[in-house]
SELUM-77815 format. One record per residue: residue in one letter; x, y, z of N, C-alpha, C, CB in turn. Coordinates in steps of 0.05 Angstrom, whole numbers, padded with zeros to 5 digits, always signed. Last residue first. Glycine has a CB too. Layout:
SELUM-77815
AXYZXYZXYZXYZ
...
This chain:
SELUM-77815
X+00333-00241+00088+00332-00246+00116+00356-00276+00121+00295-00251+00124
X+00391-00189+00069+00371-00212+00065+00358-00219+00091+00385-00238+00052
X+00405-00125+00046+00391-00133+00078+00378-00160+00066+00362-00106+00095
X+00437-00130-00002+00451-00139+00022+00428-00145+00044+00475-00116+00032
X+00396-00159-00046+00400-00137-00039+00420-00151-00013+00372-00118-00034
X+00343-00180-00066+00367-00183-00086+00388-00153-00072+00352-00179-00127
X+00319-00230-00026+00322-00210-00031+00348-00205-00056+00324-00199-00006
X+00298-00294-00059+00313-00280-00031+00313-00254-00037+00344-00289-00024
X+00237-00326-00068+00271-00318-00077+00285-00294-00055+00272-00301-00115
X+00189-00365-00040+00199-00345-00055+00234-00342-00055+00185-00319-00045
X+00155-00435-00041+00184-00420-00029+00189-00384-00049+00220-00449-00040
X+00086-00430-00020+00116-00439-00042+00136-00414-00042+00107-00445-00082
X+00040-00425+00003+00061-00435+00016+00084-00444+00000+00052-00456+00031
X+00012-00382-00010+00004-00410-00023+00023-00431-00010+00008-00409-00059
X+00032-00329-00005+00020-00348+00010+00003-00367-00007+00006-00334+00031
X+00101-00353-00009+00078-00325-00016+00060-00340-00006+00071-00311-00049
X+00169-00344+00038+00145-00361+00025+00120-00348+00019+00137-00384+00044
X+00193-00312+00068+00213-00335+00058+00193-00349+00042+00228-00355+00082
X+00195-00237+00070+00188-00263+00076+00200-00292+00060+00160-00263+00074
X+00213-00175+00091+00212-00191+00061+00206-00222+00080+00251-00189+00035
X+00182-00117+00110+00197-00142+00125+00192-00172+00103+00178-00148+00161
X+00177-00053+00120+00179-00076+00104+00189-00092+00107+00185-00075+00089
X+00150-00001+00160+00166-00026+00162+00163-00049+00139+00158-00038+00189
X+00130+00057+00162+00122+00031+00157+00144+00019+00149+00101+00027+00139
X+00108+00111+00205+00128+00092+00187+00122+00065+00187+00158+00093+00197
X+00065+00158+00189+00060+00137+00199+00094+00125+00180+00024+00124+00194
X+00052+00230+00177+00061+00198+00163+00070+00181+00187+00091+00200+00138
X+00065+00274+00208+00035+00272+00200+00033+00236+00195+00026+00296+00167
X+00120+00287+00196+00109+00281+00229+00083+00271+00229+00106+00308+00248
X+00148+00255+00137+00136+00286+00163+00128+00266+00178+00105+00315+00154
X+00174+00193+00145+00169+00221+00118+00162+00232+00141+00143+00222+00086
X+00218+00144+00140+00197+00158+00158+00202+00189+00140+00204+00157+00198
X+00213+00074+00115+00222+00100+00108+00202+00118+00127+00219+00107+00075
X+00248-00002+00109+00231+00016+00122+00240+00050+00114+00233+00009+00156
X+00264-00058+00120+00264-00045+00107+00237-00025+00115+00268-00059+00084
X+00300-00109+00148+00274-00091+00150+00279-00068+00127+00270-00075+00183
X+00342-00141+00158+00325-00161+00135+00298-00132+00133+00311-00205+00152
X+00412-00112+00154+00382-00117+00165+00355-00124+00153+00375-00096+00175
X+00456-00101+00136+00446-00138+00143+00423-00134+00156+00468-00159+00165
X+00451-00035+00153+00467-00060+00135+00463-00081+00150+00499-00059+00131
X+00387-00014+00159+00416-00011+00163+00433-00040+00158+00421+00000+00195
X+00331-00016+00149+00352+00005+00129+00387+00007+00134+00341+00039+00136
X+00320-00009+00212+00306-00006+00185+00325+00008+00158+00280+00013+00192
X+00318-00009+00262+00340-00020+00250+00340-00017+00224+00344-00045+00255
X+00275+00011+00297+00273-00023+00280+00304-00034+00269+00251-00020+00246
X+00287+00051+00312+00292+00038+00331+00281+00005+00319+00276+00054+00357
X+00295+00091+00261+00313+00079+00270+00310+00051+00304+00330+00106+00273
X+00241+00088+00250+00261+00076+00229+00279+00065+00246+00275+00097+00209
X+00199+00119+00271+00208+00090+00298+00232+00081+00271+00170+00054+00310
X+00172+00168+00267+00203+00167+00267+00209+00138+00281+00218+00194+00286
X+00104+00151+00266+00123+00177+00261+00145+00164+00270+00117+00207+00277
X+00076+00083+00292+00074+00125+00292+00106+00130+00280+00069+00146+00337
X+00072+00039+00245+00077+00056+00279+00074+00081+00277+00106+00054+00293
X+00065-00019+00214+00052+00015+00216+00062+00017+00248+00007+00021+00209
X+00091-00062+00175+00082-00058+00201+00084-00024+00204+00101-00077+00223
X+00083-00119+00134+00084-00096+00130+00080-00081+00164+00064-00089+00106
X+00116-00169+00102+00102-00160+00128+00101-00137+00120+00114-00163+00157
X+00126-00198+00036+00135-00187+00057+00112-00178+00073+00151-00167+00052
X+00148-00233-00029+00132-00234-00003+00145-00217+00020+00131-00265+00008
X+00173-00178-00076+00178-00203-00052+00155-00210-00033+00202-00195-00031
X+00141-00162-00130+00171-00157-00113+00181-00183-00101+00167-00135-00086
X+00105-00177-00167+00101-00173-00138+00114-00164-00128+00100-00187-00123
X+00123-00149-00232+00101-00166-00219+00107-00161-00188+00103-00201-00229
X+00152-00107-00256+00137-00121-00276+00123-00143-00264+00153-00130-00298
X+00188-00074-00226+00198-00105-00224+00176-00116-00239+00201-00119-00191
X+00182-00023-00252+00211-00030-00248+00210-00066-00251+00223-00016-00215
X+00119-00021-00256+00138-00029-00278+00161-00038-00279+00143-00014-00290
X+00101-00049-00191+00119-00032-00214+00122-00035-00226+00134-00025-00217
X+00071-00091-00181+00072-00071-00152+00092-00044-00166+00094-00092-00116
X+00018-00139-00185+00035-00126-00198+00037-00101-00181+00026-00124-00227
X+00013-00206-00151+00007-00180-00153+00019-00163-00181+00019-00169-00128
X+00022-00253-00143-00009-00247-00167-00001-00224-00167-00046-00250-00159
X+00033-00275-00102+00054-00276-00117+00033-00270-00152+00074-00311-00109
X+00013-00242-00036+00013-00254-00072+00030-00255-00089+00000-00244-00089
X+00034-00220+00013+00048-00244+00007+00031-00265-00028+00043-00264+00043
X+00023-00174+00050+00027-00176+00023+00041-00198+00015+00039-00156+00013
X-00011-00165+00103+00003-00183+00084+00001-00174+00059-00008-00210+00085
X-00005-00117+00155-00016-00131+00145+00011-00151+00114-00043-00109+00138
X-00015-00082+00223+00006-00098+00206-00017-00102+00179+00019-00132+00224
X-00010-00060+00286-00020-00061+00265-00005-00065+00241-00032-00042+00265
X+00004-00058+00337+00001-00075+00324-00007-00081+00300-00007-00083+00334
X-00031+00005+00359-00014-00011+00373-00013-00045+00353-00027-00013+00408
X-00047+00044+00305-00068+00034+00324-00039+00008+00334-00108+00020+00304
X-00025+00098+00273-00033+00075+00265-00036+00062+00297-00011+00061+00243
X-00050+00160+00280-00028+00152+00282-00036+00122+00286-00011+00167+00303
X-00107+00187+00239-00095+00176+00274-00070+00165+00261-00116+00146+00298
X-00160+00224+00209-00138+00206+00210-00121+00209+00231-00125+00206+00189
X-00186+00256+00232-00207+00233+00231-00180+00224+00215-00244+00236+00215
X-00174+00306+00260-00164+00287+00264-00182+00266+00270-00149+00290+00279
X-00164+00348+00232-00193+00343+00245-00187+00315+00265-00221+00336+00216
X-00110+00352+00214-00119+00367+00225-00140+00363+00238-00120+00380+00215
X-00121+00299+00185-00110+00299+00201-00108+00317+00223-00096+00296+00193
X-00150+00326+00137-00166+00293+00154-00146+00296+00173-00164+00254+00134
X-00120+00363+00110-00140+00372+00135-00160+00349+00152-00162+00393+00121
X-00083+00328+00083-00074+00351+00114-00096+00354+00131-00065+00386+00106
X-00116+00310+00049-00103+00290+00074-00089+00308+00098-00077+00268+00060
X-00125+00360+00023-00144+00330+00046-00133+00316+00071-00147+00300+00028
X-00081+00365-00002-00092+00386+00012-00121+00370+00039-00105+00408-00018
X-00078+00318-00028-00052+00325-00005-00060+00342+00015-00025+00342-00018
X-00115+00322-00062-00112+00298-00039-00097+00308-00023-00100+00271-00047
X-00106+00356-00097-00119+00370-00075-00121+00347-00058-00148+00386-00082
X-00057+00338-00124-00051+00364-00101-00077+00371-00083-00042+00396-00119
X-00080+00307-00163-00067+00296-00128-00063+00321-00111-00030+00279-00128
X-00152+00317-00161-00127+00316-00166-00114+00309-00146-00119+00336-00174
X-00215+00282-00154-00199+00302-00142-00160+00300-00158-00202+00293-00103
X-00251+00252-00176-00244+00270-00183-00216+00285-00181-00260+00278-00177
X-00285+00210-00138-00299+00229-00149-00278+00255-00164-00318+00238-00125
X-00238+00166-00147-00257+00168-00161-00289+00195-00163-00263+00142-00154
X-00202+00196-00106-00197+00192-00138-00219+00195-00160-00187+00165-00143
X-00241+00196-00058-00222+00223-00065-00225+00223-00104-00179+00215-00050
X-00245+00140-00050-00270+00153-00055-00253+00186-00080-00287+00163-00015
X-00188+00136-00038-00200+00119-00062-00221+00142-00080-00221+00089-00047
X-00182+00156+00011-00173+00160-00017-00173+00156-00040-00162+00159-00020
X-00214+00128+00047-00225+00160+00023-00205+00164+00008-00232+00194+00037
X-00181+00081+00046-00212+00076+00021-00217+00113+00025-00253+00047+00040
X-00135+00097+00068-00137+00078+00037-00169+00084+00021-00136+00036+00047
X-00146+00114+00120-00144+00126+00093-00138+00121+00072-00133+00139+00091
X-00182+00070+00130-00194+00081+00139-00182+00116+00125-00195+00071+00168
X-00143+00034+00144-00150+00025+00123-00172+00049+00111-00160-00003+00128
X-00108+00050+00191-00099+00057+00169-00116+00053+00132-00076+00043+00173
X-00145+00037+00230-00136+00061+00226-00123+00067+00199-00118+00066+00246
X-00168-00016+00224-00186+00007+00246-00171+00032+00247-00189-00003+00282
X-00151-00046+00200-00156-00037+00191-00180-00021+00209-00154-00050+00173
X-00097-00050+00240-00091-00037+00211-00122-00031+00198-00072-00061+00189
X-00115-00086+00278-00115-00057+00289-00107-00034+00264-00091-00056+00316
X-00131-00134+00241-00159-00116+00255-00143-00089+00261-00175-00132+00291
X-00098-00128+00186-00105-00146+00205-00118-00118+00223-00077-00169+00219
X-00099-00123+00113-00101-00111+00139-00106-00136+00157-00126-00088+00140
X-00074-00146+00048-00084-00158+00079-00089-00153+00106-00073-00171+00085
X-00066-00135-00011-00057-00133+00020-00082-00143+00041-00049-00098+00027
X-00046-00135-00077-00060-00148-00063-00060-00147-00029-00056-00170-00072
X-00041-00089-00118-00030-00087-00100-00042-00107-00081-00030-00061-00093
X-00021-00070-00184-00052-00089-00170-00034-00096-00145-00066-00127-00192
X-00028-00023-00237-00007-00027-00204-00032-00047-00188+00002+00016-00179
X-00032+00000-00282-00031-00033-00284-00016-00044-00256-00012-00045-00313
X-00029+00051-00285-00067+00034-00289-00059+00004-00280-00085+00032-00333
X+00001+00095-00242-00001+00073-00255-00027+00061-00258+00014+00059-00245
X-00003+00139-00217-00026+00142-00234-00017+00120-00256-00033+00176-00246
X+00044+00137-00190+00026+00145-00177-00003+00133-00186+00029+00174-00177
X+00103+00130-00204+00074+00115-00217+00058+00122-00197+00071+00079-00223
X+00129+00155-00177+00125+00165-00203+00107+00147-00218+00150+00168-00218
X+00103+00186-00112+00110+00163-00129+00113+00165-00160+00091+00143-00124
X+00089+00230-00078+00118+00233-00105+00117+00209-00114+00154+00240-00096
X+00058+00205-00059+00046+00233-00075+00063+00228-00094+00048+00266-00062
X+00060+00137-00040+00072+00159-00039+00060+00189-00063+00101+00148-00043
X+00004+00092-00057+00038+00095-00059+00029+00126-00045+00060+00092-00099
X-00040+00091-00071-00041+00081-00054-00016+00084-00049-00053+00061-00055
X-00047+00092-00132-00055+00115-00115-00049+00107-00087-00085+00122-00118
X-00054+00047-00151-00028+00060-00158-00026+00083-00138-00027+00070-00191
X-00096-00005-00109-00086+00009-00133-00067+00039-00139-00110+00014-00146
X-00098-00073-00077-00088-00039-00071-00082-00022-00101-00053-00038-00049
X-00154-00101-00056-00127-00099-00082-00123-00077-00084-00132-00109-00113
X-00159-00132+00008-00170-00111-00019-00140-00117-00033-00181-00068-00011
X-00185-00156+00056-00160-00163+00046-00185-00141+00019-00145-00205+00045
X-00183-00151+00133-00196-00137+00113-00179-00148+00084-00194-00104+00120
X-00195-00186+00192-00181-00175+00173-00196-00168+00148-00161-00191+00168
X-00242-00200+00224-00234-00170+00220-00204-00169+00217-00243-00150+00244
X-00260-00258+00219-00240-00250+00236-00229-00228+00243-00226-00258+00231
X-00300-00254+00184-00308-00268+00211-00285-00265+00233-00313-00299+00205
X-00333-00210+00136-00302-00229+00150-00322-00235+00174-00263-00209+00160
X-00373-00209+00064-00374-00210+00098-00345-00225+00114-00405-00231+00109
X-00350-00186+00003-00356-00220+00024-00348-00211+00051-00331-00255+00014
X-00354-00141-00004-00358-00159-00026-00369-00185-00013-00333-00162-00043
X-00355-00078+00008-00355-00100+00016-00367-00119+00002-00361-00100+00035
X-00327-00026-00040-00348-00031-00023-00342-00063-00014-00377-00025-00040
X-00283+00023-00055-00280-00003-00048-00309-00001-00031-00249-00012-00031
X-00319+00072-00099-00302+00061-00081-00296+00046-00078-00304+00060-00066
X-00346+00083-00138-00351+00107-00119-00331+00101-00101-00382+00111-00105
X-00347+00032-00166-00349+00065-00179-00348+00079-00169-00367+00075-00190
X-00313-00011-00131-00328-00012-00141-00329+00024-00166-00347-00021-00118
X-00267-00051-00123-00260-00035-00125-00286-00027-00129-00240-00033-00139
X-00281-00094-00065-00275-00090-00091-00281-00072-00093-00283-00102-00109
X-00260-00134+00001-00268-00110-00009-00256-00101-00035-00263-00091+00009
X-00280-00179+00053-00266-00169+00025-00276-00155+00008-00259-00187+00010
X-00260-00200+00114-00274-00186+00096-00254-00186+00073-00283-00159+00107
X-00236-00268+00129-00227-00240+00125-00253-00229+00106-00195-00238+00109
X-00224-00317+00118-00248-00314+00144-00244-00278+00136-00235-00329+00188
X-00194-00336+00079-00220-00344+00081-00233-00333+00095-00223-00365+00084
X-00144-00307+00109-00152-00293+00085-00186-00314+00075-00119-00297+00058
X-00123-00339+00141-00126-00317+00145-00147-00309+00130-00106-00306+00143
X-00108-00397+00118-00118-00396+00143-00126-00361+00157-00095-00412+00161
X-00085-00372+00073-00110-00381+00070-00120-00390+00097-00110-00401+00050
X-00042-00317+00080-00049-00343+00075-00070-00353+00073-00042-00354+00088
X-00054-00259+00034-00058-00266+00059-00059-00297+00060-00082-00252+00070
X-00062-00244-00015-00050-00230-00002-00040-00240+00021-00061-00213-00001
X-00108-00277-00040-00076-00282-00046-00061-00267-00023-00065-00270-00077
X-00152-00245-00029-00146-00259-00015-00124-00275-00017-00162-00267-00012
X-00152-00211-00083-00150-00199-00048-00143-00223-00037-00180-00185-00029
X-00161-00242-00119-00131-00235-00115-00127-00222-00091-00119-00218-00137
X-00213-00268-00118-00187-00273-00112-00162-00275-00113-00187-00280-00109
X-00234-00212-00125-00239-00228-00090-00218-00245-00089-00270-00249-00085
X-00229-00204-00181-00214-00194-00154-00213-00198-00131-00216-00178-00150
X-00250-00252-00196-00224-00250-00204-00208-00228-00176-00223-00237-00239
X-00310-00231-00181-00291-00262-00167-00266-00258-00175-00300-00295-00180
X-00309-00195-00224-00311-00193-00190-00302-00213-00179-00339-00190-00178
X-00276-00172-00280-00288-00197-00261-00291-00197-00236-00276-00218-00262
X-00252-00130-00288-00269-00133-00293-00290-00156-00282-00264-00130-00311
X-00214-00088-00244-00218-00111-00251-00246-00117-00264-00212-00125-00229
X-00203-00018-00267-00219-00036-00255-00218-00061-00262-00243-00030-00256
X-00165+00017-00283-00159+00008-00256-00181-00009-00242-00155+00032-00240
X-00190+00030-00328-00158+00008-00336-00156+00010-00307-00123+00023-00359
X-00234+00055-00323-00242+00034-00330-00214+00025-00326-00258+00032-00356
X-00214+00113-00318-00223+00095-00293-00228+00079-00293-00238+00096-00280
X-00163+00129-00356-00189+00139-00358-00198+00108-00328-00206+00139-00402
X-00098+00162-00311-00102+00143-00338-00148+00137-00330-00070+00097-00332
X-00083+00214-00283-00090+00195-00278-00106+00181-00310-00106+00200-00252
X-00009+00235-00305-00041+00235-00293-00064+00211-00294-00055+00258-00307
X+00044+00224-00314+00032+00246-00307-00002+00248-00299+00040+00262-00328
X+00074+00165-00313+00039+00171-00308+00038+00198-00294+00020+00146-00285
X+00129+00180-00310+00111+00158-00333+00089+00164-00337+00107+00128-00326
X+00159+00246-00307+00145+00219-00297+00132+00199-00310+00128+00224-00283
X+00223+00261-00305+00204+00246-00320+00186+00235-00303+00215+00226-00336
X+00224+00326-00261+00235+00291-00265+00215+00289-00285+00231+00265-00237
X+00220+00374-00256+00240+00367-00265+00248+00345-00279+00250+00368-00251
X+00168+00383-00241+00165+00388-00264+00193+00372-00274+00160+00419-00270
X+00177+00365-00187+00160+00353-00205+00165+00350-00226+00141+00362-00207
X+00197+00418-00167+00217+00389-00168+00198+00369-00197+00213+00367-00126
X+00155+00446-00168+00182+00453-00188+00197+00425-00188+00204+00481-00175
X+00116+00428-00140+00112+00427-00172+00141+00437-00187+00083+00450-00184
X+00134+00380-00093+00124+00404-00101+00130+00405-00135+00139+00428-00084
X+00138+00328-00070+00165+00340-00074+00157+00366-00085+00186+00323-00093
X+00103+00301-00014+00104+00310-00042+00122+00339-00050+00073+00313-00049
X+00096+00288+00033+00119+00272+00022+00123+00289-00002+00114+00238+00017
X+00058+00292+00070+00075+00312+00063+00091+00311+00050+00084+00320+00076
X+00017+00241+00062+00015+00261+00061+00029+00296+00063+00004+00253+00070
X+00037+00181+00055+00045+00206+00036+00029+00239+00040+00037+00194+00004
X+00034+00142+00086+00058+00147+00086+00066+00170+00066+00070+00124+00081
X-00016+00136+00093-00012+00145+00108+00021+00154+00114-00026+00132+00121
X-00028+00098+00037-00035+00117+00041-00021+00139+00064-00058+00110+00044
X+00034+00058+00030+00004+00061+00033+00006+00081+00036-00014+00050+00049
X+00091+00032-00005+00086+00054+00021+00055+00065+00018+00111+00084+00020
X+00108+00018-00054+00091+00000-00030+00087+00020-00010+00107-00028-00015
X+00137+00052-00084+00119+00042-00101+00104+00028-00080+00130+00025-00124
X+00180+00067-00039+00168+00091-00052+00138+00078-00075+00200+00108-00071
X+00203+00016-00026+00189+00038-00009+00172+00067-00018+00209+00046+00008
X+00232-00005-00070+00206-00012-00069+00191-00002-00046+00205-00040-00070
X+00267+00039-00080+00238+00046-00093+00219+00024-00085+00238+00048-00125
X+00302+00021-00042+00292+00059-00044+00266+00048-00055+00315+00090-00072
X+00318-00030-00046+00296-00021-00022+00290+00001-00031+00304-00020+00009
X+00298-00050-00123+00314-00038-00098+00304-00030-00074+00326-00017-00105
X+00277-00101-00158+00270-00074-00148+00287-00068-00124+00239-00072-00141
């Protein structure tokens, strides 16, 4: 998978609220998942199966003490009480970019790992967006949401430190790459910090995209091991680490 798209298929909630290319562009491109596929193909059926793929996300000195949260009918509800306030859930297709073209992928299993200041802001538009899907809403009227959660401003510019793990080697994150990508960091800042990471510039191991003023940039940072502690494969790209 390439840095363009694996920023456009991993980029959470708070990285898409103006992003969306409008209905003429829309109409232009193929998309795979013009809409959202019926609500049963985005549910794990086994509850323990998904507790533990949330907690893949995150090493195991992390990810045992961590809340954990399954997909349920109305939402992600709390499954197993944390002790450390990390949060670990299984991120689904909706959780990308508006313009993602799997947006309304059924088979996108996103395993992540908030750590406390991620999930005191950013996790906080992951799950109504959730809520959003499952009672209904189209994407254009999410967009229309997510403007006015910001406007009210019960969504914030991501909280000093805020990070989390994606390090399963369980996941599925695109059709393009047909399973995880790469172990990597993920790190939330306010609005335009691309360039003061380096993000995106030749031999740089970061990877990163800043959308409107509203979007939070997030930082991709590929890792050397998933968390089970076995070696992963290097980037297939000039920024290695």
């Amino acid at each position: 998978m390439n840095q363009q798209r694996a920023v456009r298929i991993l980029a959470p909630t708070l990285l898409s609220a103006l992003s969306w290319s409008g209905p003429a562009q829309s109409q232009a491109l193929k998309i795979p998942y013009p809409e959202m596929a019926p609500v049963e193909q985005y549910r794990i059926v086994n509850r323990e199966d998904e507790i533990a793929l949330a907690r893949s996300a995150a090493p195991p000195s992390i990810s045992r003490d961590a809340e954990v949260l399954v997909l349920s009918g109305h939402g992600y509800e709390s499954a197993v009480k944390g002790k450390n306030g990390f949060v670990c859930f299984v991120q689904r297709s909706w959780a990308a970019g508006f313009d993602a073209p799997e947006f309304w992928n059924p088979k996108i299993r996103g395993p992540n790992c908030f750590n406390p200041p991620a999930a005191r802001t950013e996790l906080i538009q992951e799950l109504k967006r959730t809520e959003w899907v499952l009672a209904g809403a189209t994407r254009q009227q999410m967009i229309e949401k997510t403007k006015a959660a910001f406007a009210r401003h019960e969504f914030k510019a991501p909280e000093a430190g805020a990070l989390s793990f994606m390090l399963s080697k369980n996941g599925y994150l695109s059709d393009d790459g047909a399973g995880p990508w790469l172990p990597h960091v993920m790190f939330f800042l306010p609005h335009g910090q691309v360039d003061n990471w380096g993000a995106g510039k030749e031999g740089s191991p970061v990877i990163g995209q800043d959308a409107s003023a509203i979007e939070s940039t997030v930082l991709f940072i590929p890792v050397r091991s998933w968390s089970d502690g076995s070696p992963a494969p290097p980037p297939a790209t000039k920024n290695r680490m």
